[in-house]
C-alpha positions as CSV (number, residue, x, y, z in Angstrom):
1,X,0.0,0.0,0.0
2,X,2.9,2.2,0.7
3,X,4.4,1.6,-2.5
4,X,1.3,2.0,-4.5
5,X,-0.1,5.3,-2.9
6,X,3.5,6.8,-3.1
7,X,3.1,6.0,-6.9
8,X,-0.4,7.2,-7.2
9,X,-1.4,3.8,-8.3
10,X,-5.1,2.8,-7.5
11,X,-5.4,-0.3,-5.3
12,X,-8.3,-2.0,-3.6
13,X,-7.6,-3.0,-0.2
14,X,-9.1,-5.1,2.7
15,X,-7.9,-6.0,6.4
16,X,-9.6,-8.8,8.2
17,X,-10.3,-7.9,11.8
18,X,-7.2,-10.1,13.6
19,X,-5.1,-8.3,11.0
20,X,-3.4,-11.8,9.4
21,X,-5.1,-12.3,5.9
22,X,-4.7,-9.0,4.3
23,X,-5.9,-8.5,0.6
24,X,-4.5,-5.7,-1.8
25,X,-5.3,-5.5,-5.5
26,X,-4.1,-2.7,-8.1
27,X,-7.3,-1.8,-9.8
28,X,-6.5,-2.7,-13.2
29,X,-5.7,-6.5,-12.0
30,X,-8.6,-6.6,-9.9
31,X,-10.5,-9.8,-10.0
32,X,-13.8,-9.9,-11.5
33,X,-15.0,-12.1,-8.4
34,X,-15.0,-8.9,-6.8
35,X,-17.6,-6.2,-6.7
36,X,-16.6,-2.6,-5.1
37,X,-19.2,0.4,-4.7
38,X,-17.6,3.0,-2.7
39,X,-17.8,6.4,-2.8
40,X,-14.4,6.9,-5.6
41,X,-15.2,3.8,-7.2
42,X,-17.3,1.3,-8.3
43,X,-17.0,-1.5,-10.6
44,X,-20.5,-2.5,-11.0
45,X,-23.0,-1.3,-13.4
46,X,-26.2,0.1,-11.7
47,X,-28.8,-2.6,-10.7
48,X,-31.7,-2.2,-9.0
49,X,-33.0,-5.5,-6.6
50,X,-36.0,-6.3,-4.0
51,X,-36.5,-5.7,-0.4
52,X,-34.8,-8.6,1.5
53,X,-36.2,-10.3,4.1
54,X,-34.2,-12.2,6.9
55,X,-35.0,-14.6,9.3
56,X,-32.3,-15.2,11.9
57,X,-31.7,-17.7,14.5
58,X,-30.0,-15.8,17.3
59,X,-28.2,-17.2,19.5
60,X,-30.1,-18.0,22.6
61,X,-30.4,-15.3,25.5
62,X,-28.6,-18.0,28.0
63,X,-25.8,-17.9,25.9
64,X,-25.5,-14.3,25.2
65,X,-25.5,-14.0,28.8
66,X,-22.5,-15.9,29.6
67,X,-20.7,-13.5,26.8
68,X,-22.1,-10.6,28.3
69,X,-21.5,-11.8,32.0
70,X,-18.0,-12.0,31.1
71,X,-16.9,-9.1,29.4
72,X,-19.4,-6.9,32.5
73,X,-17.0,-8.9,34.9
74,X,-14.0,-7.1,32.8
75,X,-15.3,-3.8,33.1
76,X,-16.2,-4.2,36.7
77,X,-12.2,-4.7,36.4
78,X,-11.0,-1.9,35.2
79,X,-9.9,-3.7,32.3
80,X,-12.3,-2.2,29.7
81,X,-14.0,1.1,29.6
82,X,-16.3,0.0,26.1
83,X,-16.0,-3.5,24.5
84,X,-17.9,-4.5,21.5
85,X,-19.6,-8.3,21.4
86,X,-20.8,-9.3,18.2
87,X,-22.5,-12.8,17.2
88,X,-23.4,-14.6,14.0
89,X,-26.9,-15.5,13.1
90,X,-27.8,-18.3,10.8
91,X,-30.1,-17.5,8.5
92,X,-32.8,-19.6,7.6
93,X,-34.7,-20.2,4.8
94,X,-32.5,-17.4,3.0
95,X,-33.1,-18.0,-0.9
96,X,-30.6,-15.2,-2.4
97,X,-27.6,-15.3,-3.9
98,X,-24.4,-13.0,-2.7
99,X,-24.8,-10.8,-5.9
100,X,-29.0,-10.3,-5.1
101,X,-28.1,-9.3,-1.6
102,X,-25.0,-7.1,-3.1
103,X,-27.4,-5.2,-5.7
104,X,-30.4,-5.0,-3.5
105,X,-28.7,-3.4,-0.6
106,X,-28.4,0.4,-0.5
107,X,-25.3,1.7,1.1
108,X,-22.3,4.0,0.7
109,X,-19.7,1.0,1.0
110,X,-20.8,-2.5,-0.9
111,X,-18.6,-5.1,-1.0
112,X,-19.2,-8.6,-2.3
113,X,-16.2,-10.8,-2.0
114,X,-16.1,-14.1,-4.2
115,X,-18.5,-16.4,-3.0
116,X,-17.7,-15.6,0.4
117,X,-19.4,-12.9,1.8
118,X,-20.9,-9.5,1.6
119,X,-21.1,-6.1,3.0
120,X,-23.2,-2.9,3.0
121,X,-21.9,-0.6,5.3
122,X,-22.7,2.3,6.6
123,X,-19.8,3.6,9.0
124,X,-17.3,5.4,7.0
125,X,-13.8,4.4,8.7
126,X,-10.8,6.8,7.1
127,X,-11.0,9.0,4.4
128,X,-7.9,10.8,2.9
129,X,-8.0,13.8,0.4
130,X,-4.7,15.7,0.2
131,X,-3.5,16.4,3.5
132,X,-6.3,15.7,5.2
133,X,-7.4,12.6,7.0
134,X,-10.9,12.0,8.6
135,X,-12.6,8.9,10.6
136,X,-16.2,9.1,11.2
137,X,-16.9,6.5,14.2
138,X,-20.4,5.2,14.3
139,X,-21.8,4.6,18.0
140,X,-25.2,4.7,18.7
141,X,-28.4,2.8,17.6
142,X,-32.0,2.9,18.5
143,X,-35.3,1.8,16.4
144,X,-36.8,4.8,14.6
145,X,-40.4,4.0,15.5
146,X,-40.9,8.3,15.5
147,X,-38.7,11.5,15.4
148,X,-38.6,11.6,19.2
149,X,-36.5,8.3,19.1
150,X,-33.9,10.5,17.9
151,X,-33.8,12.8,20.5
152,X,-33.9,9.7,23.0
153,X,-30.9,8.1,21.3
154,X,-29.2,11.5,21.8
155,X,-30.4,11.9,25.4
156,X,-29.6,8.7,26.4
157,X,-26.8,8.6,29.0
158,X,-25.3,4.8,28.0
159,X,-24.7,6.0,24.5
160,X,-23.5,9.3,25.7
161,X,-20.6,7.8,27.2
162,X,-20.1,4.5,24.9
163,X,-19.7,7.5,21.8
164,X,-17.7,9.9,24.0
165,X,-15.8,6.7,24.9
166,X,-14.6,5.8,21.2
167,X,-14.2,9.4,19.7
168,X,-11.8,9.9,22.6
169,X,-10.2,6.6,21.9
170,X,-10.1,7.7,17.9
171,X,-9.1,11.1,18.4
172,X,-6.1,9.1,20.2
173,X,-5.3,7.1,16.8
174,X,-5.6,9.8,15.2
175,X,-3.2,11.7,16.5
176,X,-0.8,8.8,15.9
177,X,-0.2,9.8,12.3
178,X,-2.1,13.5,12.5
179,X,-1.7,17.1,13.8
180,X,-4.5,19.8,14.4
181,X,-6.9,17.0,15.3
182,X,-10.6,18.2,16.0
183,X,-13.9,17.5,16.3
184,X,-15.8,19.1,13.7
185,X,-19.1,17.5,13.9
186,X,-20.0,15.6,16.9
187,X,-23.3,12.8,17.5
188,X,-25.0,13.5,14.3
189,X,-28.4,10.9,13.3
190,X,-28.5,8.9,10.0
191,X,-31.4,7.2,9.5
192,X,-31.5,3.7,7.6
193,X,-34.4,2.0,6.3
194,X,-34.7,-1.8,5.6
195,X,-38.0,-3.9,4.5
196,X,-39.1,-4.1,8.2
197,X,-37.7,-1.1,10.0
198,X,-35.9,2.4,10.4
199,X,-32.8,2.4,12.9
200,X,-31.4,6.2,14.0
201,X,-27.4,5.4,14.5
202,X,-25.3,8.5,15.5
203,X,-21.7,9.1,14.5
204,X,-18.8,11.9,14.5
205,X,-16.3,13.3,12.3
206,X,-12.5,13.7,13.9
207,X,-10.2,15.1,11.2
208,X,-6.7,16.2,11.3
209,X,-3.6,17.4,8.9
210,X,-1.5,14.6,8.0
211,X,2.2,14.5,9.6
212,X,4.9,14.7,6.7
213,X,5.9,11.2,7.7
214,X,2.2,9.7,6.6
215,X,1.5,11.9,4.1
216,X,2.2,9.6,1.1
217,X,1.9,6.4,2.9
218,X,-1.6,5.0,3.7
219,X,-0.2,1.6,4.9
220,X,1.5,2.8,7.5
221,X,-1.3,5.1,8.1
222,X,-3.7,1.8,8.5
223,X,-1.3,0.1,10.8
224,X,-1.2,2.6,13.0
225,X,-5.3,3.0,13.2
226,X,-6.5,-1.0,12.9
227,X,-8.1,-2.5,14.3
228,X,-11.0,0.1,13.9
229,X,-12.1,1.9,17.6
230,X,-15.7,1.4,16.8
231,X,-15.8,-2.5,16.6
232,X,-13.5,-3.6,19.3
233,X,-13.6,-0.8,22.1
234,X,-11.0,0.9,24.6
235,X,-8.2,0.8,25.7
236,X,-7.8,-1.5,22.6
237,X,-5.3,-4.0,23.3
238,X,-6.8,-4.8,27.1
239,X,-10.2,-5.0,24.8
240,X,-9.2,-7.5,22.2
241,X,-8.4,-10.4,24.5
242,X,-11.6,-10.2,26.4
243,X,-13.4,-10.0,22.8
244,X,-11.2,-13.0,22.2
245,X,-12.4,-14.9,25.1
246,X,-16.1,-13.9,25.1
247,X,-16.9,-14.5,21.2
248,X,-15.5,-18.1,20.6
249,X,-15.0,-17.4,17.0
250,X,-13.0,-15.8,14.9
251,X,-14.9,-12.8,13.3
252,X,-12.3,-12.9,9.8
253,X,-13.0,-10.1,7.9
254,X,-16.3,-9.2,9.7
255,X,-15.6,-5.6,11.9
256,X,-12.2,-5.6,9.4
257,X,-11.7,-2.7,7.0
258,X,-12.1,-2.5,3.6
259,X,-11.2,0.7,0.8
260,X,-10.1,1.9,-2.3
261,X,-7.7,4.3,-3.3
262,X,-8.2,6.2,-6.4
263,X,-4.8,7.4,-7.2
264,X,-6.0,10.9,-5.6
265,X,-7.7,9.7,-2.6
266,X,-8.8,7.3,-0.4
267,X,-12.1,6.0,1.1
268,X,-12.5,2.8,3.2
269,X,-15.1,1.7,5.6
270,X,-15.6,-0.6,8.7
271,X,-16.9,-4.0,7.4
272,X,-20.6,-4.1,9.4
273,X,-23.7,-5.3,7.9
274,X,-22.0,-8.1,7.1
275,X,-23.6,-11.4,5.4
276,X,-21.0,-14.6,4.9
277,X,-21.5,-18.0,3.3
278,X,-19.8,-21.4,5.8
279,X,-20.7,-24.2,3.7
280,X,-24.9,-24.7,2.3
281,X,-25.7,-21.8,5.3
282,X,-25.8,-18.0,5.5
283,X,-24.9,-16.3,8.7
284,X,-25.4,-12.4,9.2
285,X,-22.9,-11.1,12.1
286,X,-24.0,-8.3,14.5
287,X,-23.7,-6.7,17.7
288,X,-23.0,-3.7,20.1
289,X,-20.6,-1.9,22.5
290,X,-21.1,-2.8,26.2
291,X,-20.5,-0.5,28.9
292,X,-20.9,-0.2,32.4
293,X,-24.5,1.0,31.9
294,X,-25.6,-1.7,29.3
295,X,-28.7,-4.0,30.5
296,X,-28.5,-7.7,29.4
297,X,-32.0,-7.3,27.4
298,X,-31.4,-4.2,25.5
299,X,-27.6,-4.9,24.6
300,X,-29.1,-8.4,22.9
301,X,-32.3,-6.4,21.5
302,X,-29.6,-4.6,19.7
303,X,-28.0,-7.5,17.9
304,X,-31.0,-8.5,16.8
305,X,-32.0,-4.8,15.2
306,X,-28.9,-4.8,13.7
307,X,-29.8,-8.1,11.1
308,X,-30.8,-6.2,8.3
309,X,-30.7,-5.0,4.6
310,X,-30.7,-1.5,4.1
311,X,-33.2,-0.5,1.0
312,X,-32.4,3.0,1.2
């Protein structure tokens, strides 16, 4: 990545979330196995599909518990301040193909990887344009059954702190590889709709200058900021190995980070909304960030609001 952005050379990349299996194509040798719709690039001609309908089987609320039990007992600790569990859901009776689910969803960031999975995400991670670098980390989620759920999302004193908990904690990263590094828009709503429901998520935009040691190399920049803040939680290290012992399974390149750099600049997202193939079954992965103040029920209620595809 160093190499190629130093060059101005557009490449497609992708980080799986354990950083081991990483995947980086120049675009004019980019397989056609791969379908890319990000905001400076798509290879995909437009395609309109059908509301998608999901039935999951969740993992059971005794189960859930024991994850949840353990990584409370860890912030009860002092050894996490935010850490974010996540599950996979098989889903059954699901009669689409990877490339329906690709061209149905509606998101800013659409991946579809072979036949292995898919994404539509809406959390921007990093994006670069000249000297400037932003990160836009999305914490927050309540149902949007009216407009006053929005103010209660915003009101709300759990996802007060989990937010405030991450854009400190990105603002940190940031600085890694960043100077002049600010705030400029802090807990604004997006609303996104699929077949069943509306969901009000809230996010924030850090930005900073780039130091002159960075400024031309967006692999270094990457290593420095992965895993992302917004799917594993802080202090980030400490957070990691209780993620490690609560989930049971490796997430691959669920909660990873995908992009594409355009030879000008870059834009990349946090791979959520996430829908792989293991085998004859689908699974959709989901979750939340628990902190102090989460409640057993609401904290799973969550997972389960998250198993979606977006429609516009």
């Amino acid at each position: 990545m160093d190499v190629y952005s130093a060059n101005r050379i557009p490449y497609f990349f992708m980080f799986d979330f354990s950083l081991q299996c990483p995947v980086v194509y120049p675009l004019d040798s980019l397989p056609d196995d791969i379908l890319i719709q990000v905001p400076n690039f798509s290879n995909v001609t437009t395609r309109t599909g059908q509301g998608i309908t999901l039935h999951p089987k969740v993992i059971s609320l005794e189960d859930y518990k024991a994850a949840f039990d353990h990584v409370t007992n860890q912030l009860s600790y002092g050894n996490s301040y935010l850490t974010n569990l996540t599950f996979r859901s098989r889903l059954k009776d699901f009669d689409y193909s990877l490339d329906e689910v690709f061209h149905s969803a509606k998101a800013d960031y659409k991946l579809k990887f072979q036949d292995d999975f898919v994404v539509f995400s809406p959390e921007s991670f990093v994006s670069i344009a000249g000297n400037t670098i932003s990160t836009y980390p999305m914490k927050g989620t309540r149902l949007a059954k009216s407009i006053m759920d929005g103010k209660a999302l915003l009101d709300d004193t759990k996802e007060m702190e989990e937010h405030a908990t991450i854009v400190d904690l990105m603002r940190n990263d940031l600085s890694q590889v960043a100077s002049n590094v600010s705030v400029p828009d802090y807990r604004y709503i997006q609303i996104i709709k699929s077949k069943g429901s509306e969901l009000f998520q809230t996010s924030s935009k850090i930005s900073g200058t780039l130091k002159k040691d960075y400024r031309q190399y967006h692999g270094s920049i990457m290593k420095e900021l992965l895993p992302a803040g917004s799917i594993s939680g802080a202090p980030k290290q400490q957070t990691l190995a209780i993620i490690n012992a609560a989930e049971h399974d490796d997430r691959g390149y669920y909660t990873g980070v995908f992009g594409v750099f355009d030879g000008e600049s870059l834009a990349s997202s946090v791979m959520i909304r996430f829908i792989e193939k293991d085998g004859a079954d689908y699974y959709f992965r989901s979750g939340g960030g628990i902190t102090h103040q989460s409640t057993l029920q609401a904290e799973y209620d969550e997972l389960i609001q998250k198993i979606y595809v977006p429609i516009s």
